[in-house]
C-alpha positions, 0 to 999 in steps of 0.5 A, a space after each residue: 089094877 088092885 088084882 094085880 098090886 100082889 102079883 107085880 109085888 110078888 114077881 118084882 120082890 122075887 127078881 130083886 132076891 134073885 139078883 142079890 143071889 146070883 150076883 152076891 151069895 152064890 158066889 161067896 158060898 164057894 168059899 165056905 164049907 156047906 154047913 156053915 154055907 146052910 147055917 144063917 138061910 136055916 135061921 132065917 127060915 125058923 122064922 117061919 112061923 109068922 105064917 100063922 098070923 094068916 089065922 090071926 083075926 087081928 093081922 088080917 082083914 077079915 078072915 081069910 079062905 081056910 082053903 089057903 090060910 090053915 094049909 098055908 100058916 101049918 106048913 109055915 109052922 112045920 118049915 119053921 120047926 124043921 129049920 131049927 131041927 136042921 140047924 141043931 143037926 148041922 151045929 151038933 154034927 149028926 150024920 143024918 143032917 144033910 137028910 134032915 136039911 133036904 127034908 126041910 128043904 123040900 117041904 118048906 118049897 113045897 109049902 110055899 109053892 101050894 101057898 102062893 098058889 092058892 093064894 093067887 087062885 083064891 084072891 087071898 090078898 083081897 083080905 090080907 091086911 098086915 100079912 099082905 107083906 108075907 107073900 109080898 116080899 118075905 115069900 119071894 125072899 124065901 123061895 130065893 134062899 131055898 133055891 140057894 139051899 139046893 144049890 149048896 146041897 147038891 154041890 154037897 153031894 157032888 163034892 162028897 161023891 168026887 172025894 169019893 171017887 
């Protein structure tokens, strides 16, 4: 059964998220402008960087594959950076910020899809320890919002496309 505690959590913690989404911000997000519709998912994904504690000794058992933990904690650390980026070209009105929030947007899925996969691949949770929490409930909750975010950019785009027309 211990083989299985992060994938049931994983899977249940990502069900959960998608049912708040669907029933409760997708629908409110119709009544808001994009960039104020993108702005508090940004926030939340600047936090990002708490994927580095996959290389602190101290918040993981003992250490973790480097296969998993350094692709794993960089690309956390880049999503983050690329969040705060995507939110001062959104508050500061630049031009490029809807390709700077698709460029986060893509990566920071990305990352999270390689991460959970290596990690189930490699059995990373055995020597989690406190970060067993991130892909537990944060990553679920993660991958929800950036499917949100795809929703808001490509309405974004159609709607700019119809004003067009």
């Amino acid at each position: 059964m211990n083989d299985y505690i992060q994938l049931i959590n994983l899977l249940l913690s990502t069900l959960a998220f998608v049912l708040i989404a669907q029933w409760y911000i997708l629908p409110a997000i119709d009544r808001v402008k994009w960039e104020d519709a993108l702005q508090p998912f940004l926030l939340l994904h600047s936090f990002r960087h708490v994927g580095l504690m996959f290389l602190a000794s101290g918040a993981v058992k003992f250490e973790l594959d480097s296969a998993f933990a350094r692709p794993a904690a960089l690309g956390d650390l880049t999503a983050s950076l690329l969040a705060f980026l995507a939110l001062a070209s959104i508050r500061l009105r630049w031009k490029s910020a809807i390709f700077i929030v698709w460029l986060f947007n893509i990566e920071g899925t990305l990352d999270l899809l390689y991460a959970l996969t290596q990690g189930v691949v490699r059995k990373t949770w055995n020597g989690m320890g406190a970060t067993f929490w991130i892909p537990s409930v944060i990553v679920p909750a993660l991958l929800v919002t950036h499917y949100i975010m795809f929703v808001i950019l490509i309405r974004s785009t159609n709607d700019r496309n119809t004003k067009d027309t």
